[in-house]
C-alpha positions, 0 to 999 in steps of 0.5 A: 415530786419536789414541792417549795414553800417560801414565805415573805417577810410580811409573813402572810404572802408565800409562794408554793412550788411543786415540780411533778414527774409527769401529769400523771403524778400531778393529778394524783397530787391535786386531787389527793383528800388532803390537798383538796381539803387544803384548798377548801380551807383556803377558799372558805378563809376569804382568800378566793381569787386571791392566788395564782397558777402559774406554768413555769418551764423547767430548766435545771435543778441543782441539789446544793442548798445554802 
């Protein structure tokens, strides 16, 4: 698994990626006691709805980071 955290320069707005093996993997991830606690402190803070799934199709990685 490879998991990316970007945050905006307003400093409040981020963007998570999460690349998974496999769907095996990616439930074991989603339904991990930490993840699940995570989302139910996002829930609980007022940001309900406020995020976006999206499935992107993966085309390439590259391991050089500038």
């Amino acid at each position: 698994m490879i998991t990316v955290f970007f945050l905006d320069k307003d400093g409040i707005t981020f963007v998570h990626i999460s690349n998974y093996e496999n769907e095996n993997i990616q439930n074991q991830a989603l339904n991990n006691a930490s993840f699940l606690e995570f989302q139910k402190s996002r829930d609980e803070s007022g940001l309900n709805n406020s995020h976006k799934v999206q499935l992107l199709e993966y085309i390439d990685l590259t391991t050089n980071m500038v």
